[in-house]
ZAMARGU-4260 file (C-alpha; in steps of 0.2 Angstrom, whole numbers, plus 5000, padded with zeros to 4 digits):
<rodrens>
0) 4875/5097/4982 | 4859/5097/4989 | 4851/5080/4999 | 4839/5076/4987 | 4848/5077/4972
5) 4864/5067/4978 | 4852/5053/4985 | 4843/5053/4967 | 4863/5052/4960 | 4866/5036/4973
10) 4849/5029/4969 | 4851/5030/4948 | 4872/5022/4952 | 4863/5007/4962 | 4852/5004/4949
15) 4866/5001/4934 | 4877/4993/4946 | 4861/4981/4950 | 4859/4979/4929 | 4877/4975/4926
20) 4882/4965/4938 | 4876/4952/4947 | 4865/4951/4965 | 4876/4952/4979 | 4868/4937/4988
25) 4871/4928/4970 | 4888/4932/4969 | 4891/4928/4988 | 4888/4908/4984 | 4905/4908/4974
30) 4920/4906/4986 | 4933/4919/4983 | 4949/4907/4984 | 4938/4895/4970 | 4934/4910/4959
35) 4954/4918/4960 | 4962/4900/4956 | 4946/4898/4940 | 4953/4915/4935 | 4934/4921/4931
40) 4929/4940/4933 | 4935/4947/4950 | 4919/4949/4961 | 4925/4963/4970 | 4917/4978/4966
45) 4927/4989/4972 | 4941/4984/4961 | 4930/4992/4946 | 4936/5008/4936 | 4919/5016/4942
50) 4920/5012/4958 | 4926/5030/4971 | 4933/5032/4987 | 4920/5042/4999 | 4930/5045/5013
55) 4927/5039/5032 | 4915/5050/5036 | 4904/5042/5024 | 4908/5025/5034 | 4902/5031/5051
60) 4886/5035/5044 | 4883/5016/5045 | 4899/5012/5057 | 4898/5023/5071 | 4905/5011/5083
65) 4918/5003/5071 | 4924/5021/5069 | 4923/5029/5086 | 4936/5012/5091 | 4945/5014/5077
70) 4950/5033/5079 | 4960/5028/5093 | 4971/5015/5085 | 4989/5019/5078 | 4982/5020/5061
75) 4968/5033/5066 | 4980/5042/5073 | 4993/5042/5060 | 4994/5058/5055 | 4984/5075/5059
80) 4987/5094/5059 | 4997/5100/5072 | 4987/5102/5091 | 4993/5101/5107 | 4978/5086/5109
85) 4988/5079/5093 | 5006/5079/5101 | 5014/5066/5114 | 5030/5076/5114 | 5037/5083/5131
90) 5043/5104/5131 | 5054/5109/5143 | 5063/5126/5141 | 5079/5119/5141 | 5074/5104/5129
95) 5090/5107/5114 | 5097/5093/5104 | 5114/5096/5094 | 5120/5089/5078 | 5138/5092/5080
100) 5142/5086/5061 | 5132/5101/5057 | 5135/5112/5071 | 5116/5116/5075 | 5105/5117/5086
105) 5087/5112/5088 | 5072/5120/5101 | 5055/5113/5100 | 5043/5125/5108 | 5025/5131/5110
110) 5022/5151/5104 | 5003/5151/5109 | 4993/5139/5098 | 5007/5137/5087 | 5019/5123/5088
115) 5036/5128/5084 | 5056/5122/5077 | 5069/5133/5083 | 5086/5129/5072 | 5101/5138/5079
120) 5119/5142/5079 | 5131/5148/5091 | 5148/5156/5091 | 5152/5157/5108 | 5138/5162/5117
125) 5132/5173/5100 | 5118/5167/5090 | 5125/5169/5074 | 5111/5157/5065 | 5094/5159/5067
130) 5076/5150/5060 | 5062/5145/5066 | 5048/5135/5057 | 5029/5133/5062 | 5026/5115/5062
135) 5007/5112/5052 | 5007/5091/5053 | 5012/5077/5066 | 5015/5061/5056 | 5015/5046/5069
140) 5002/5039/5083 | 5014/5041/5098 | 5017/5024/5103 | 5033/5025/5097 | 5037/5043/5088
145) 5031/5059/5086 | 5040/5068/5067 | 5033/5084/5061 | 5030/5090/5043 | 5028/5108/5038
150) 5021/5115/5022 | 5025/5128/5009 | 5012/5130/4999 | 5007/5109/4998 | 5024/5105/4995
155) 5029/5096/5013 | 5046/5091/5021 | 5051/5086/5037 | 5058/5095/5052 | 5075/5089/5059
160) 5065/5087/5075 | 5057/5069/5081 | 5051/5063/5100 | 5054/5046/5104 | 5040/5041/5116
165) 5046/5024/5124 | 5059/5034/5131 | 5051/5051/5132 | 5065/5058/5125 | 5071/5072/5107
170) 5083/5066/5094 | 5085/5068/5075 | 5073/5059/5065 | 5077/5042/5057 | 5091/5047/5045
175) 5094/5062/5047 | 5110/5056/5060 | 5129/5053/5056 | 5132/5068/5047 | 5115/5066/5035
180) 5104/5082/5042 | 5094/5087/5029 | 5086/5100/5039 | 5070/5107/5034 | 5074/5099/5015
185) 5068/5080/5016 | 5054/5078/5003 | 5038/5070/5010 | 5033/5059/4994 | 5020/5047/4988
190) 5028/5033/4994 | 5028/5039/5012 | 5012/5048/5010 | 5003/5034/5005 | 5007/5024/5021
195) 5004/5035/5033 | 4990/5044/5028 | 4971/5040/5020 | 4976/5045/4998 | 4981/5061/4996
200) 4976/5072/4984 | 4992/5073/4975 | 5000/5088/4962 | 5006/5075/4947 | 5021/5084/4940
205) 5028/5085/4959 | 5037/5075/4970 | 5030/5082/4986 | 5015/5093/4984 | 4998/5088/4987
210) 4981/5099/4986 | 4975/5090/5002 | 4980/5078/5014 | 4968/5065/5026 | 4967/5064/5044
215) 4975/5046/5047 | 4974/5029/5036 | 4955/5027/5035 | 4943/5013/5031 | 4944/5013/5012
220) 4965/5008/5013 | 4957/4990/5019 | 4943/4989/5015 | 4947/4999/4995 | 4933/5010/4987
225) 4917/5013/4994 | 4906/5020/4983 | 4896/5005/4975 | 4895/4997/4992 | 4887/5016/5002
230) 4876/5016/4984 | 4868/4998/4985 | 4864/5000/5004 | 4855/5018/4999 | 4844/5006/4989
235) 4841/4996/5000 | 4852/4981/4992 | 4858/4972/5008 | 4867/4955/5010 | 4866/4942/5022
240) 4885/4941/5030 | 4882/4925/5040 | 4877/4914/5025 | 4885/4924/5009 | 4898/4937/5004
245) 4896/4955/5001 | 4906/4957/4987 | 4901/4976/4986 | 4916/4980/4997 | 4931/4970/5001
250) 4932/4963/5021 | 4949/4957/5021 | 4942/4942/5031 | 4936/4936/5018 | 4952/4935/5009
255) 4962/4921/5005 | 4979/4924/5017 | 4991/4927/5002 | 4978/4941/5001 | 4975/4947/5016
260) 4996/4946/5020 | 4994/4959/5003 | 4981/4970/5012 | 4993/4973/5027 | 5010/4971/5017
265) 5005/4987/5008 | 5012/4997/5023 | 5019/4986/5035 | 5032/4980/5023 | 5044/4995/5024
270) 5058/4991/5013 | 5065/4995/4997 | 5049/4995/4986 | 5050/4992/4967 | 5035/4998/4958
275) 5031/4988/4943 | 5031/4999/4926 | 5017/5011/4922 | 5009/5008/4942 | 5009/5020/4957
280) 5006/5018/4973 | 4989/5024/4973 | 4984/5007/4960 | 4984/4993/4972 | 4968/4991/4981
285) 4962/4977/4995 | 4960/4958/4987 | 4971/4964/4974 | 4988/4953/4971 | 5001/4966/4977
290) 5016/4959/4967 | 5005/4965/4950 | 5009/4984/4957 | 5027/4983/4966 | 5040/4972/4972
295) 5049/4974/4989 | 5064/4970/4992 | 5075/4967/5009 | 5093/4965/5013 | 5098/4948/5020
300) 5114/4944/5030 | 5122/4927/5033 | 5121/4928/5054 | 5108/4945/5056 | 5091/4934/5057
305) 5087/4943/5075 | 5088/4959/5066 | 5075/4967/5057 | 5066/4984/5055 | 5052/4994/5060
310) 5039/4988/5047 | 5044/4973/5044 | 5030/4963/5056 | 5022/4953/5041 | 5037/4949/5033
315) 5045/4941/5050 | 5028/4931/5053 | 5028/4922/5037 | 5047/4917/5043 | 5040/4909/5058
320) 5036/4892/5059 | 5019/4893/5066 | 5015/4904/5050 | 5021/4889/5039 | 5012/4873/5048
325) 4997/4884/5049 | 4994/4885/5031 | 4997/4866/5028 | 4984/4861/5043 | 4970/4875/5037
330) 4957/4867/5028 | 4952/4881/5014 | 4934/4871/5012 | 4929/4866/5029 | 4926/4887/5031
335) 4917/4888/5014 | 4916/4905/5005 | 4914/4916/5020 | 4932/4912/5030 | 4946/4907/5016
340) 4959/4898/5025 | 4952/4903/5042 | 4965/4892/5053 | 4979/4901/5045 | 4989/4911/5056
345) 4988/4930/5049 | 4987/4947/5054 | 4971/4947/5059 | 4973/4931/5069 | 4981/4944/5083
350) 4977/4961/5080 | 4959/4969/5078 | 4962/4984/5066 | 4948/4991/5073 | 4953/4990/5091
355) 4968/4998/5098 | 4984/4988/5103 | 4984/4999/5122 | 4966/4992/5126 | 4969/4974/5120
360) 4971/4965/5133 | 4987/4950/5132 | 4976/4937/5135 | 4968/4941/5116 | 4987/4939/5110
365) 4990/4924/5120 | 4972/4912/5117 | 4983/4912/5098 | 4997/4902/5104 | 4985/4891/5117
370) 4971/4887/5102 | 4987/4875/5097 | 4999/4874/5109 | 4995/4869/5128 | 5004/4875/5143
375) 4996/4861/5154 | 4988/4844/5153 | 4989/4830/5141 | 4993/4839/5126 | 5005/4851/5135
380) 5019/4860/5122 | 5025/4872/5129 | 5041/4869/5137 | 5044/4881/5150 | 5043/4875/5170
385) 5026/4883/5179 | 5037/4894/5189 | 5045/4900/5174 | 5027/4903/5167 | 5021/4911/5183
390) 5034/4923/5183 | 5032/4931/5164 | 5013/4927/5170 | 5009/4916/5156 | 5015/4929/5142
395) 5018/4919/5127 | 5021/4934/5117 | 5033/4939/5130 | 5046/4925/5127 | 5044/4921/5107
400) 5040/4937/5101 | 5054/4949/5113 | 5054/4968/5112 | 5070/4974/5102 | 5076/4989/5094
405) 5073/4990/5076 | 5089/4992/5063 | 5081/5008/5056 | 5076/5018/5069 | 5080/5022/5087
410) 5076/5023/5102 | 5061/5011/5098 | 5057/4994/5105 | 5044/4983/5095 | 5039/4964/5097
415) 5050/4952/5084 | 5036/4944/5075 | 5047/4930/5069 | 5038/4918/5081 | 5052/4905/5088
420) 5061/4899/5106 | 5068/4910/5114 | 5085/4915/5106 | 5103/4919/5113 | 5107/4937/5111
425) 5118/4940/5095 | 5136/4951/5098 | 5131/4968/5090 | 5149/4969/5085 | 5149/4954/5076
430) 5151/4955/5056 | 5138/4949/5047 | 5139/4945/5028 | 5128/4954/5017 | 5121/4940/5005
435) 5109/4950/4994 | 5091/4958/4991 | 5076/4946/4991 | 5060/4949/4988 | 5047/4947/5001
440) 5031/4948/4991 | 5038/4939/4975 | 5044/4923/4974 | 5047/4927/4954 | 5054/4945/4950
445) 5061/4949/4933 | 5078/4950/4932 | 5074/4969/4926 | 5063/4972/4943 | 5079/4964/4953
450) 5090/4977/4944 | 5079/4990/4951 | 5079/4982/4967 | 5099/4984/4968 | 5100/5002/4961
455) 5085/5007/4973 | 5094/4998/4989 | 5111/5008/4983 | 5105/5025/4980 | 5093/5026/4996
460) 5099/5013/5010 | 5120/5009/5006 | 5128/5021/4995 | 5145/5013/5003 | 5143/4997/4994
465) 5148/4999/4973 | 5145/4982/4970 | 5127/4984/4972 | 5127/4992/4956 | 5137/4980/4949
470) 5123/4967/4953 | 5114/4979/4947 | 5121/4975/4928 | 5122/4958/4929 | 5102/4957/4929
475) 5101/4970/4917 | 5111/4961/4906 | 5098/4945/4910 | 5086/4958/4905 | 5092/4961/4889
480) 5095/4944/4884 | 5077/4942/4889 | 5070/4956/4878 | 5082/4947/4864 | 5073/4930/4866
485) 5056/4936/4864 | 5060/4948/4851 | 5058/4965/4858 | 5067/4979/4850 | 5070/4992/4865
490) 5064/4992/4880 | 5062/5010/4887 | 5062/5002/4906 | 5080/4993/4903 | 5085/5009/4897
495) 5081/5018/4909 | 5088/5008/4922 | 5105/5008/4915 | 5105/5025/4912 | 5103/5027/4932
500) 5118/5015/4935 | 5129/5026/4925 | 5123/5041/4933 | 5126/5033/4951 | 5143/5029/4944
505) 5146/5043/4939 | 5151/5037/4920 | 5144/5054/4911 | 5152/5051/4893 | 5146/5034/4894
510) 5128/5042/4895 | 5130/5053/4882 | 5137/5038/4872 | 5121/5027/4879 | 5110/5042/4874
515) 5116/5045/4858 | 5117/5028/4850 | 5099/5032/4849 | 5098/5048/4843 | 5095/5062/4856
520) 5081/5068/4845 | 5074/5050/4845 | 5075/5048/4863 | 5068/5064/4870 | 5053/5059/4857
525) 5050/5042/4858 | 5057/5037/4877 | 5056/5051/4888 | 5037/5055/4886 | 5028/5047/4904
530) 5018/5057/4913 | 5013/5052/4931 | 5019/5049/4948 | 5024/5030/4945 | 5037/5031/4931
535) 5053/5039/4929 | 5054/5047/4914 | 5058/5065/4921 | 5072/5057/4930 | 5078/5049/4916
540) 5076/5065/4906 | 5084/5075/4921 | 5100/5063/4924 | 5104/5063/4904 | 5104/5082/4906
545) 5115/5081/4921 | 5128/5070/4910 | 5129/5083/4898 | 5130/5097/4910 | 5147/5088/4918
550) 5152/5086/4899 | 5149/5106/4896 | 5136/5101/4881 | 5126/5116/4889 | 5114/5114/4874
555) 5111/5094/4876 | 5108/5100/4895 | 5094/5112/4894 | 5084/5101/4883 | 5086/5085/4893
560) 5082/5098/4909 | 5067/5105/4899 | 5058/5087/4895 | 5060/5084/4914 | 5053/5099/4918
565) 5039/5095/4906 | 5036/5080/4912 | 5036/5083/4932 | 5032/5105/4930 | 5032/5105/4950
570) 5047/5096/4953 | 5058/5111/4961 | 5072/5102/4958 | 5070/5100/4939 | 5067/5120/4937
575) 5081/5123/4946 | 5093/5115/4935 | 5085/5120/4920 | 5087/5139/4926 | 5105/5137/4930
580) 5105/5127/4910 | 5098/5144/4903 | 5106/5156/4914 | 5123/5146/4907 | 5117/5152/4889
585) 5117/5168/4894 | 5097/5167/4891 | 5093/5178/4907 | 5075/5184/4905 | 5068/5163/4903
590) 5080/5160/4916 | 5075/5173/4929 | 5055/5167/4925 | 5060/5149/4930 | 5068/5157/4947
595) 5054/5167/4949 | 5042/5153/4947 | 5050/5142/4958 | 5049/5156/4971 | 5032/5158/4969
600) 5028/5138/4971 | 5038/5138/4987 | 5046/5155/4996 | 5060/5143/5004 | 5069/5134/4990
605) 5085/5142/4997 | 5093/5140/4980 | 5083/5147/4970 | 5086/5165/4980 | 5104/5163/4977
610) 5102/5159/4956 | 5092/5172/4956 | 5102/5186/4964 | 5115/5180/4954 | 5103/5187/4938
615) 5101/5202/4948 | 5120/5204/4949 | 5122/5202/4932 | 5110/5216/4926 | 5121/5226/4940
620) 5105/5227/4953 | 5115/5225/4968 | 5101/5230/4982 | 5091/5216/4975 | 5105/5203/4972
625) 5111/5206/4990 | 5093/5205/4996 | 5092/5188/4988 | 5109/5180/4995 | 5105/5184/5012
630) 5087/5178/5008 | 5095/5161/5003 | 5108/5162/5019 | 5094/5165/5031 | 5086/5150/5024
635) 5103/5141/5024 | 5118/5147/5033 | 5131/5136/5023 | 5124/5138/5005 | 5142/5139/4998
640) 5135/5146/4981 | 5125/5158/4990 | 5141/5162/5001 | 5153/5166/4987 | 5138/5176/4978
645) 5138/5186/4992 | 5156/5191/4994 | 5153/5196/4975 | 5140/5209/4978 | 5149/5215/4995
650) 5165/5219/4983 | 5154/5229/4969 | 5147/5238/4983 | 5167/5241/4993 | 5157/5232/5007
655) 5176/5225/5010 | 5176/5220/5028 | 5159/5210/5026 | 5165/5201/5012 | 5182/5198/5023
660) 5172/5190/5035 | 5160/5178/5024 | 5177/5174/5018 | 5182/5166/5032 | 5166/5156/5035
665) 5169/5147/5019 | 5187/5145/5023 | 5181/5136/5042 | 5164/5130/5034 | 5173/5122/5018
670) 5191/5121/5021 | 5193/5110/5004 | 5187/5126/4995 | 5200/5133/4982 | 5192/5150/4978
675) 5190/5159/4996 | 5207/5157/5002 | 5214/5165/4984 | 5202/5179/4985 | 5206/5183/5003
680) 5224/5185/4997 | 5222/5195/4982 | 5209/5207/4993 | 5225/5209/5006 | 5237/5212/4992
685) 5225/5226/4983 | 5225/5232/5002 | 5207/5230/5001 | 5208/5220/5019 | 5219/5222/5034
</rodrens>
């Protein structure tokens, strides 16, 4: 687009915004906390429909020095394309971690520009495994980790390869330990994306593919949609900040705290996050009420108060007790319209987003504990001797908000921001009772949202704990009485819910029976119909079709896994079944097209090579079946399907002694296995093997 024109586009978008709303100077002499608790019109324009994010290098065109400053914080540097500029890890030719639950090994290394993953496996001193991934994103600022996503065609997982910075040292990433290697599998999806990153540019109908990804959080994730705001100062539209608001774009420091907490909770609430029905996460915007888009909830435990994890920093600061007297001494109208609440103790209070944590100096953390509390003279609080003062240097921060290891991830230290005295170490062997889920951001949650809450916290953080879901129906029995009472006929949300505790419970009939009641018909038309990253219609659809694959309704199945596939068309996962549902039909040709599509979306989906061989097998091409299995092997050297796919071929083919020998891989590999032992013998007793 040429110059000219866009700043004719700009110019004509300022001029409606100026002749349906009001002045910005006008709108600045209403205080924001007055006009939220009068419930009139949000003033914020960049809450509007028509108001677009312009990305931050539309902001440094006015912000150069705002932006210069805050490319070198940990949310500038979030996340970027792979560089050696980019990277804080440390190579060494010998650096190799080992997962011994797997039995793999992992090599990060340089191969000229590119920045590599080496997964291994050895047999004595024989690799008998080998793959190597190119690594295209760092994810983390290196003040505390390094991860590393790569992408097949948009779709991006992470690599079982993280460096821990504090101690300059390579493990598996958070997750990925005690047996839980993913490997090169772990979806990188919205939720995470969003955090991490400035918005994406997401594939709806996916879980992990995105058309483009940012540089870093940018300005626009605290400061929400920028367009109105870059087209009035085009116009020359400018507002007086020292005397009024400029409701054209959202400065969190204009925010009430409730709000502001919500600006910074958005991310630095890591939990178990609920999003409310029909919203995504790319719905809530700065000075909007983030309990309207999701709920998030945390584990509490009777005696684990000096635990917490990595993101939790707001939620421990409204736990301290200088957070709660700060909000009863702040005087909401001494600071007028431009400073809501401006005593109360917040984010902001500390940390300059704009300015990088390394080049604060302590001094800038500590003048928040002296403005109340006095380490000398009449009005002295503090009470720690001189010497004791002398010795930490006068480091509030030091003694009531100590360094410690976060639950969630390790090898990382962070600061506690539960403000308090300083507390006796807890026994890490003590047992601590887990009481339940609470929700940090909402004091009010539905009984349905809490039910979500449990099934969330069982299905992603403790699948050891079955009575998760029984909480689970408790609330959704609340939920049901609820609907009752105000006369609702079905709700499609409750249904869904349930239907995902019988499939964590692995209750299949009692699906089909839940299903049914309905009408499957009435369902796959009237219920599972949702498009959109924030609902879960598609999963709905796919773990119906999952009851009825365990049930043997092959039928049922296939058109549960074909409204899930409509629904989400790039979730991987959903094609997958669905080819398997068609391929148990005996409906080969649709069957091989999903298989083939899939492969074409992404060329490592491991099992997609194996079903499709399998086709190939069928139509007796064995050159191209065997192609695919050891395509799918390569990808993943303990596919068991894969594995027994291939001794198949390898027997049409009298390739006896190389199906001998996969064999016994899946007798060591999977020594619960029935089928491999059986063949081996019946292959020795046709004299096929020695």
């Amino acid at each position: 687009m040429k110059p000219r024109l866009r700043n004719l586009i700009f110019i004509l978008a300022a001029l409606i915004i100026i002749l349906t709303v009001s002045h910005c100077g006008n709108k600045g002499q209403t205080p924001v906390s007055d006009s939220v608790k009068a419930g009139t019109t949000d003033p914020w324009m960049g809450h509007r429909d028509t108001a677009r994010y312009v990305g931050i290098n539309t902001c440094k065109q006015c912000h150069s020095q705002i932006y210069e400053s805050f490319l070198k914080t940990g949310m500038g540097q979030s996340f970027d394309t792979v560089s050696r500029e980019k990277s804080a890890a440390k190579f060494e030719k010998h650096t190799v971690i080992y997962d011994k639950e797997s039995n793999l090994y992992y090599h990060p290394f340089w191969d000229g520009n590119s920045y590599c993953i080496r997964e291994f496996r050895l047999s004595g001193k024989d690799t008998v495994f080998l793959r190597t991934e190119k690594v295209n994103y760092i994810i983390g600022s290196g003040q505390h980790t390094n991860s590393h996503i790569f992408s097949t065609n948009g779709y991006l997982h992470q690599m079982p390869m993280t460096f821990y910075t504090q101690k300059g040292t390579w493990d598996l990433p958070p997750g990925f330990e005690n047996g839980s290697n993913t490997r090169f599998s772990r979806k990188i999806g919205l939720e995470c994306m969003s955090c991490h990153n400035a918005y994406p540019e997401f594939v709806e109908g996916s879980e992990n593919k995105y058309s483009k990804v940012m540089h870093g959080i940018d300005c626009e994730r605290c400061h929400g949609p920028g367009s109105i705001h870059v087209a009035l100062k085009q116009t020359g539209v400018m507002v007086d900040t020292s005397k009024a608001v400029d409701y054209s774009i959202v400065n969190p420091g204009k925010l009430t705290v409730d709000r502001q907490f919500d600006v910074c909770m958005r991310c630095h609430l890591q939990g178990n996050a609920i999003l409310k029905p029909g919203k995504t996460f790319f719905d809530f915007k700065p000075g909007m009420v983030l309990s309207d888009f999701m709920t998030v909830f945390m584990p509490r435990y009777q005696g684990g108060d000096n635990e917490f994890i990595m993101a939790s920093h707001a939620a421990r600061l409204k736990m301290s007790k200088c957070f709660i007297q700060s909000l009863k001494t702040a005087d909401s109208s001494a600071s007028g319209n431009l400073r809501p609440y401006k005593d109360g103790l917040t984010c902001v209070t500390c940390h300059n987003p704009h300015v990088s944590v390394k080049v604060t100096g302590k001094e800038v953390f500590n003048r928040a504990c002296t403005n109340c509390h006095q380490p000398e003279g009449k009005n002295k609080t503090c009470s720690a001797t001189a010497a004791s003062r002398k010795a930490v240097e006068d480091n509030c921060v030091g003694c009531h908000m100590p360094r410690s290891g976060s639950i969630d991830i390790p090898h990382v230290s962070v600061h506690d921001h539960y403000i308090r005295k300083p507390q006796k170490k807890e026994d890490v062997g003590a047992v601590k009772k887990f009481i339940g889920i609470y929700a940090v951001n909402d004091n009010h949650p539905s009984a349905l949202t809490r039910a979500r809450g449990y099934v969330n916290y069982y299905e992603k953080f403790n699948p050891q704990n079955p009575a998760l879901l029984d909480s689970a129906l408790y609330y959704l029995k609340q939920s049901d009485r609820q609907e009752k009472e105000g006369y609702a006929v079905f709700n499609q949300d409750i249904f869904a819910c349930r239907i995902q505790v019988l499939f964590l419970k692995r209750e299949f009939s009692g699906i089909a029976k839940l299903t049914y009641e309905k009408g499957n018909a009435w369902v796959l038309e009237n219920i599972l119909k949702r498009k959109g990253s924030g609902n879960g219609d598609a999963w709905t659809a796919y773990r119906i079709g999952e009851a009825y694959s365990k049930l043997g309704k092959k039928e049922a199945a296939r058109e549960f896994y074909s409204r899930a596939v409509k629904l989400e068309p790039f979730n991987l996962d959903f094609e997958n079944k669905l080819g398997i549902a068609l391929l148990d039909l005996n409906r080969k040709e649709e069957s091989a097209g999903v298989f083939d599509f899939i492969l074409k979306e992404d060329e490592k989906y491991a099992s997609a090579f194996s079903n499709r061989g399998r086709i190939y097998f069928y139509d007796r091409n064995f050159a191209e079946a065997e192609r695919c299995f050891k395509k799918a092997l390569a990808l993943d050297p303990d596919m068991l399907d894969a594995m027994k796919n291939e001794v198949d071929v390898l027997n049409e083919t009298k390739q006896y002694e190389a199906a001998k020998t996969t064999l016994l891989k899946i007798i060591k590999r999977f020594p619960a296995d029935k089928d491999a032992p059986m063949l081996l013998e019946k292959m020795k007793a046709l004299n096929l093997i020695k």
